[in-house]
C-alpha positions as CSV (number, residue, x, y, z in Angstrom):
1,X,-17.1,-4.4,14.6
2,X,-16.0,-7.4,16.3
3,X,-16.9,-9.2,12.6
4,X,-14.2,-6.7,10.9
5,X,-11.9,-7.5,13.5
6,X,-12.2,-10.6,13.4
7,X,-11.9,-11.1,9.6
8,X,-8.8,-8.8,9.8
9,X,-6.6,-11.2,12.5
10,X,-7.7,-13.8,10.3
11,X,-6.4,-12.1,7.2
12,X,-3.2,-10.8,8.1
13,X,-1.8,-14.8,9.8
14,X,-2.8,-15.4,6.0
15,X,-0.6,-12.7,4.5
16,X,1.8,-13.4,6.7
17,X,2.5,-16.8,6.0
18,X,2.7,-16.7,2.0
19,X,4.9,-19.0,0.8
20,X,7.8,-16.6,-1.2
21,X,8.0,-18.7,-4.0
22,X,4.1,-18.4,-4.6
23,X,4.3,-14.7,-3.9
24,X,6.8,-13.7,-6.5
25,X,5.2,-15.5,-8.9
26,X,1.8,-14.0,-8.1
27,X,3.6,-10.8,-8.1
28,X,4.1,-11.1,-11.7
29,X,0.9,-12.4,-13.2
30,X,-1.0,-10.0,-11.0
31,X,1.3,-7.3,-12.3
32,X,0.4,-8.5,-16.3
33,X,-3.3,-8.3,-15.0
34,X,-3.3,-4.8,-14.5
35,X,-1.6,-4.1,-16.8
36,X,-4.1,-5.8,-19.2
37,X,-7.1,-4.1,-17.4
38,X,-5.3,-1.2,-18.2
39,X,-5.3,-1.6,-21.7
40,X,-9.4,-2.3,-21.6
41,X,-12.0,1.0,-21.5
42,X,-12.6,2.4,-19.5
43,X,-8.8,2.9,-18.9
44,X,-7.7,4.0,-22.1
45,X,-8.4,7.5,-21.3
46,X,-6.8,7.2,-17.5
47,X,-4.1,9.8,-17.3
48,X,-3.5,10.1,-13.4
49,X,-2.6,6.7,-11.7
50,X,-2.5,6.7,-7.8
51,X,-0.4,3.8,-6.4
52,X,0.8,2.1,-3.3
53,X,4.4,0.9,-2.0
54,X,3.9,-2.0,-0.1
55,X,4.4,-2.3,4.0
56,X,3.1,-4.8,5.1
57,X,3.3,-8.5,5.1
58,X,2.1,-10.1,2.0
59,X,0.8,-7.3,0.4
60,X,1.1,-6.9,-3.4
61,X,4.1,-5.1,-4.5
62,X,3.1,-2.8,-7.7
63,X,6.6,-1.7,-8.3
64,X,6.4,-3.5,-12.8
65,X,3.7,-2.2,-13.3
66,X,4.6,1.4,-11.8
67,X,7.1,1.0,-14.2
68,X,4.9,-0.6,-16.9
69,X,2.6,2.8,-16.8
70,X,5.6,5.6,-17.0
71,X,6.8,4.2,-19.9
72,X,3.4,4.7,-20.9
73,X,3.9,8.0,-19.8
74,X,1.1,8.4,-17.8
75,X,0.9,9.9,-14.6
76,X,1.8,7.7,-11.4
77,X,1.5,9.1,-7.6
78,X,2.2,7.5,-4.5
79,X,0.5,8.0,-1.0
80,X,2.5,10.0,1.6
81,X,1.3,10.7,5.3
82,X,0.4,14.1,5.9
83,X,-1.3,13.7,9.1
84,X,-2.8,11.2,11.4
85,X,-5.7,9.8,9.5
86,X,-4.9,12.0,6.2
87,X,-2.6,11.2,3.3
88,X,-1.5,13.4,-0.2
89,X,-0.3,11.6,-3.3
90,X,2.9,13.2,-4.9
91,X,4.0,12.3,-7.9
92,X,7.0,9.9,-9.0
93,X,8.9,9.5,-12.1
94,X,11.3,5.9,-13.9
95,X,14.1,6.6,-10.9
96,X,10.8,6.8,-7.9
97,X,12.7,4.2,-5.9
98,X,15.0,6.5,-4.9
99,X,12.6,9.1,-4.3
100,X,11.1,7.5,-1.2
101,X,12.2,7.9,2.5
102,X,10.7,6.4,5.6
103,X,7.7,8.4,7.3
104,X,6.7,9.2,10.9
105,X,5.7,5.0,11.0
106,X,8.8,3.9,9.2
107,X,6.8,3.1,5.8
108,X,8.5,4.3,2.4
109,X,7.0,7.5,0.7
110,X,7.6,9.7,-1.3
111,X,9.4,12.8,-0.4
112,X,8.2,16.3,-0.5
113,X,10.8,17.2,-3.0
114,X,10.5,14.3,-5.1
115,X,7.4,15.5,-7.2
116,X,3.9,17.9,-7.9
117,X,1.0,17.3,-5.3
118,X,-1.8,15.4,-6.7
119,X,-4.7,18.2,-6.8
120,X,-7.6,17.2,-9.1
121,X,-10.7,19.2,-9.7
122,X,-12.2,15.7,-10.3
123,X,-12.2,12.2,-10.8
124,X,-12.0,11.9,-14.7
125,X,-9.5,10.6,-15.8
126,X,-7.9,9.2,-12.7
127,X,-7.8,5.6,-11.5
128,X,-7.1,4.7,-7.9
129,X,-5.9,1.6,-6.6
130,X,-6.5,1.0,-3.4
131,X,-5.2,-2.0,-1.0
132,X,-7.2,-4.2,1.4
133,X,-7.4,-7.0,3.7
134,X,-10.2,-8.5,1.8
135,X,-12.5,-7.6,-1.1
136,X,-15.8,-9.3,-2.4
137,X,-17.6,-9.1,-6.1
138,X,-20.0,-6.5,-4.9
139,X,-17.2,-3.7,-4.8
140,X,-17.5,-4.4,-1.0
141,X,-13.3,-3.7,1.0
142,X,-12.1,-4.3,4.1
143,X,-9.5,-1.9,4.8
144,X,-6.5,-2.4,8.1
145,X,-8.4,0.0,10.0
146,X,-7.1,3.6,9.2
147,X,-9.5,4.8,6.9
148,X,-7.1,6.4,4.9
149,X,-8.5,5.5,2.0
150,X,-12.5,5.5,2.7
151,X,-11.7,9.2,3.6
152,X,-9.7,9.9,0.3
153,X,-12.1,8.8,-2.1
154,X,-14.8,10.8,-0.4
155,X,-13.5,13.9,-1.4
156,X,-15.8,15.5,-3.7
157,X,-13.2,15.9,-6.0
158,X,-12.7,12.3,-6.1
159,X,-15.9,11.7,-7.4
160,X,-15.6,10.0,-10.8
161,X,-12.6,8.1,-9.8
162,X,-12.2,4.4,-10.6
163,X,-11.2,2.8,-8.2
164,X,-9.5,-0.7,-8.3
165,X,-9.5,-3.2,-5.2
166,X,-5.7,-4.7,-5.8
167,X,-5.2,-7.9,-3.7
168,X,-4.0,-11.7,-4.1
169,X,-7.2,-13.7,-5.2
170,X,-7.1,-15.7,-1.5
171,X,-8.3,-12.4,-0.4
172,X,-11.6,-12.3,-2.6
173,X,-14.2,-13.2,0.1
174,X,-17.9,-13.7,-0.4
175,X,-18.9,-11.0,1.3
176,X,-16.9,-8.4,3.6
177,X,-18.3,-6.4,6.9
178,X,-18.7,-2.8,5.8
179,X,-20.4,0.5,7.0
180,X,-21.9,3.2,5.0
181,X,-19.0,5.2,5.3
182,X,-17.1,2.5,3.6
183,X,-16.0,3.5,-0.2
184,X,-17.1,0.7,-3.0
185,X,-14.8,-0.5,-5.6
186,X,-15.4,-0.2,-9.8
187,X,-12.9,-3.4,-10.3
188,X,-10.6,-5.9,-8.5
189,X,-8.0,-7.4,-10.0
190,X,-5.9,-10.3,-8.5
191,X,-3.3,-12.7,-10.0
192,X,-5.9,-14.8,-11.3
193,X,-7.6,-12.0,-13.6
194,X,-9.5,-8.9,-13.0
195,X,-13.6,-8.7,-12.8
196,X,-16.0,-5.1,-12.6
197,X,-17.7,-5.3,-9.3
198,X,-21.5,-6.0,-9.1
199,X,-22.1,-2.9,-7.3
């Protein structure tokens, strides 16, 4: 525990303190390397894309290559807060900016109105990208704390998933403290290029 922890201050002065020029430049070619690994198997036949809007400092803003997918016409979702501990994707479509509101913490989701709950009866055909403080090449994340995610891609029905470890290559580590409970990644892709995990 105190290992997390302390990987996780050290983490977040680093995201912090991205220089902006850097960062929007990054932004971009991280942006073109999903979308290439998109373009690779086994992503051709990924209809249902579950996304992030960014809220914290430094983290990667998907917001081209949201865009980038739905003229693909494939199917992009975005996390909202159901609960403490729980979250629901709901669907957006090309105008999903204005779609979002802030939630009970003041981070931007989508609104209940905005679009179709994300209900699968399983994994195929659905990638996941999922945010972190740190990754390594084994599949191996270190998430802020909430578990949000490690207790999404539990559900049975997520089973099948692929799941993709998004993050600035800085935060590739050589190895990162995790528990059982803690859900492995397929890929990661950072603005450097994009790698399937060891695991």
């Amino acid at each position: 525990m105190e290992q997390k922890k302390e990987v996780r201050r050290d983490m977040r002065l680093v995201l912090a303190n991205l220089d902006k020029r850097w960062e929007a430049a990054a932004q971009r070619e991280l942006g073109l390397e999903l979308e290439a690994l998109f373009s690779t198997q086994p992503f051709g036949s990924i209809e249902h894309i579950l996304g992030w809007v960014p809220c914290f400092p430094g983290e990667v803003d998907l917001a081209g290559f949201i865009a980038a997918m739905l003229k693909q016409e494939r199917n992009l979702y975005l996390p909202r807060i159901r609960e403490p501990g729980v979250m629901d994707f709901i669907s957006v479509g090309e105008e999903w900016g204005s779609q979002l509101a802030p939630g009970p913490r003041g981070i931007l989701e989508p609104r209940l109105d905005s679009g179709e709950l994300f209900s699968p009866q399983s994994g195929e055909g659905v990638a996941v990208l999922v945010p972190g403080l740190a990754f390594d090449k084994q599949g191996g994340r270190l998430g802020r704390g909430g578990g949000f995610y490690d207790r999404y891609l539990s559900r049975v029905e997520m089973q099948g998933a692929v799941k993709v470890g998004v993050c600035w290559s800085m935060q590739l580590v050589h190895d990162t403290p995790n528990d059982r409970h803690d859900v492995a990644m397929d890929f990661i892709c950072h603005e450097r290029g994009h790698l399937r995990t060891e695991r």
